[in-house]
N, C-alpha and C positions, 0 to 999 in steps of 0.2 A: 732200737739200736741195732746195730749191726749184727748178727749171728756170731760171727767171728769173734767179736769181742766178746761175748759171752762164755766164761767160762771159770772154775772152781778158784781159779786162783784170783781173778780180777773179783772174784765175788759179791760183787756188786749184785749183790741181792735184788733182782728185779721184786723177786716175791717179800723182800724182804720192804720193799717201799708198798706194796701193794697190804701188806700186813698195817702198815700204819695210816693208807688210807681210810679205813673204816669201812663197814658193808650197812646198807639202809633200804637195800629191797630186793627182793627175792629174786623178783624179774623184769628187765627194764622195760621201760614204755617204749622205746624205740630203737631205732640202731642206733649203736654206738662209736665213731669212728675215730680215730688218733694218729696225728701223727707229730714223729719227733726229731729234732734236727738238732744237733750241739758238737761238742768236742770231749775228749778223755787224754788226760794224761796218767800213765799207767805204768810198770815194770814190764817188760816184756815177755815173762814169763815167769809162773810162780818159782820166786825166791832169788829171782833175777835184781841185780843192784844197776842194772840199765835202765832206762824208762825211752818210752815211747809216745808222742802224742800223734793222735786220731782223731777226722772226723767221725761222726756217728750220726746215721738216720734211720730211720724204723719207722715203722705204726702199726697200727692191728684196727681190726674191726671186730666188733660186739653186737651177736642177732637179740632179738629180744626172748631169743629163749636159753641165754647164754652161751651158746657155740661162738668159739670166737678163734680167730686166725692174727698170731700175734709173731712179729717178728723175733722178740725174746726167745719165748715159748714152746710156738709150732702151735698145733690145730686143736684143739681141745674144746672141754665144758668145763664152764665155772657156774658155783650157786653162792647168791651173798644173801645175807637172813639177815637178823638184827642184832646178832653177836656172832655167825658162826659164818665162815665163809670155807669155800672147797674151790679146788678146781683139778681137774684130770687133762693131760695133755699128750700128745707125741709130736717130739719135734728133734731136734737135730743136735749134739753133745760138740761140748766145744773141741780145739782143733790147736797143734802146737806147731810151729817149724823148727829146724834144726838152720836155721837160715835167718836173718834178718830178710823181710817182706812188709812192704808199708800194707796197712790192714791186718795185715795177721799177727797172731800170736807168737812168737822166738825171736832166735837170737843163734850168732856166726859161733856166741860160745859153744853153744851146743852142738857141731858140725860132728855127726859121726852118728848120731843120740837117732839119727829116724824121726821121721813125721809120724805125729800123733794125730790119725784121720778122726773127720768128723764123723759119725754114724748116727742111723739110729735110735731115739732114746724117750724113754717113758718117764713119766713124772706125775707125781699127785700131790699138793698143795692145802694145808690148809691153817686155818686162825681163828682163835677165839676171844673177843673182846672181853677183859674184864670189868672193864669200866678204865679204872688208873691204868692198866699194861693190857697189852693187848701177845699172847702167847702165840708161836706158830712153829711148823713142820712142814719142810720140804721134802721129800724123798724124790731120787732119781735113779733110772738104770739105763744104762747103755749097752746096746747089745754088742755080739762078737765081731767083730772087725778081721774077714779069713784071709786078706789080702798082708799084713802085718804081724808077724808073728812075734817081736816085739811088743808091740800094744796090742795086741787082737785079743785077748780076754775081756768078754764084757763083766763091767765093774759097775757099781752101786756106793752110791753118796748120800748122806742125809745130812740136814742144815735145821736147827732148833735154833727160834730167836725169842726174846721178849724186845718189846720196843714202845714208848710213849713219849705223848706230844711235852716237850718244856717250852713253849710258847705258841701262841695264836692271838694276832693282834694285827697293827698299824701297818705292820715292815714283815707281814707273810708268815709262815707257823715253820717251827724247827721242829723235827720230829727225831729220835734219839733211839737207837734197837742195839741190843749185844745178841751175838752168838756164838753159835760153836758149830764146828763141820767135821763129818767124821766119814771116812771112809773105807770100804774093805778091803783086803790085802791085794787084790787085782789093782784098786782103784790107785793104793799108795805104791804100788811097781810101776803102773801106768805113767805116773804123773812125776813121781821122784825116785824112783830103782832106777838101774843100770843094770841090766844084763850081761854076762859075758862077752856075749858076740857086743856091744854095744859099748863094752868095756874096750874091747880090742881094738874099734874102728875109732871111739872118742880120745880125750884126754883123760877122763875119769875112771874111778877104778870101780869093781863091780860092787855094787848096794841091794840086799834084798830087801825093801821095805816092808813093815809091817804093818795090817789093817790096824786100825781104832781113832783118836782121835787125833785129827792134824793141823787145825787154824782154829783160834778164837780170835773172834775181833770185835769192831764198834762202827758202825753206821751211822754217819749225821746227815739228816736231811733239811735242807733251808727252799722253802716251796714260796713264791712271791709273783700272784694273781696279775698279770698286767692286763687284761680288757675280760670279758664275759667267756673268753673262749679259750684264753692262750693264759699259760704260765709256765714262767723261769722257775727251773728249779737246779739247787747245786748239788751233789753228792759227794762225801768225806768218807771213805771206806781202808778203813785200819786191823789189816789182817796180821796176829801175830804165829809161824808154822810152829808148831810143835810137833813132840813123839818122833819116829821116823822120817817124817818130812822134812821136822828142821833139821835133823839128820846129816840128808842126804847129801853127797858128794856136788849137786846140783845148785841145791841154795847155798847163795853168796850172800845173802842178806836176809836174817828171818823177819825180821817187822819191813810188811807190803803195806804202801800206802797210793790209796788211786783216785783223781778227782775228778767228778763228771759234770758239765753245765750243758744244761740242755732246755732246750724251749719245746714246750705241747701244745700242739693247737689241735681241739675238741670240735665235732661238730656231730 
């Protein structure tokens, strides 16, 4: 999927669908390559009561000693064992406008508010199958951004999920994860403060948000096999902001809701 679209508020849990795939071998037999083409309709930014639809395409490729270059992600290693899956990555933090732009993230609401650049960003991933639920942790950091002094603090985010399958059968397997998202006091200025200068130039008044926890939500995935290679899959992603974020002078709407249909074709 897109880079762009990638980002804390659409939270579309890439890792969060990769947590309900399952892991069943250390190290693959071969390369792995993916690619994916669909559409999202989505808020244009978190806490935004706008929506916006997108198309979306991506892929990634997978060495057989797990290095793997993934348009989500960015470049990293993953390890999948028979409950326990990792992966360490660096790749690029999402991105906001103060502008309505097809592809990107914002909105003309925010005219004043400054672009939040992409930078950046380190991340490590992992999941433990328990059999019934399968547990995972995402952690992310973004580094400093010295062109912005608005956003230019690098900030740090973590995403705790549990998720399991409620069906596999005839008509494709639905796969069901909650979480929570939490971020530090950088992260929650970044994303939902307003700064004085930012205060002055917007309509908004000035917000100092505070770190800790700011979205729980529910992920429904509906996956359905159409030939050996390729599968539809839809995504149902139900963020509700809390603490400071819902807060903020910025969100117009605390329950985000975003839906993804996308086709993978594997070879």
């Amino acid at each position: 999927m897109l880079r762009t679209m990638r980002s804390k508020n659409l939270c579309l849990s890439i890792s969060t669908l990769c947590l309900l795939a399952g892991a069943h071998q250390v190290l693959a037999d071969d390369w792995d390559y993916r690619l994916k083409a669909g559409v999202a309709n989505l808020p244009r930014y978190s806490g935004s009561d706008e929506r916006t639809t997108t198309p979306l395409l991506g892929g990634a490729i997978v060495s057989p000693s797990g290095i793997f270059l993934d348009t989500d992600k960015g470049l990293g290693w993953g390890y999948e064992g028979n409950a326990l899956s990792f992966s360490a990555y660096i790749g690029a933090s999402a991105s906001r406008k103060d502008k309505n732009k097809t592809g990107r993230l914002g909105s003309d609401r925010l005219k004043g508010m400054g672009e939040i650049k992409s930078r950046p960003q380190l991340g490590v991933s992992a999941s433990y199958n328990l059999g019934a639920a399968i547990v995972g942790a995402t952690l992310e950091h973004a580094l400093k951004d010295d062109d912005h002094k608005d956003s230019a603090k690098a900030f740090t985010s973590l995403e705790l999920s549990i998720g399991t399958k409620l069906y596999d059968g005839d008509y494709g397997s639905l796969d069901a994860s909650l979480n929570s998202r939490f971020g530090d006091a950088n992260y929650l200025r970044t994303w939902y403060g307003v700064t004085p200068d930012q205060a002055a130039r917007s309509r908004f008044q000035a917000y100092d948000a505070k770190g800790g926890l700011f979205s729980r939500g529910l992920n429904l995935t509906w996956s359905l096999p159409v030939s050996e290679h390729t599968t539809f899959s839809t995504l149902l992603d139900m963020q509700y902001l809390s603490g400071d974020a819902g807060k903020s002078p910025i969100v117009e709407r605390r329950l985000q809701s975003s839906l993804i249909g996308a086709l993978e074709y594997t070879f």
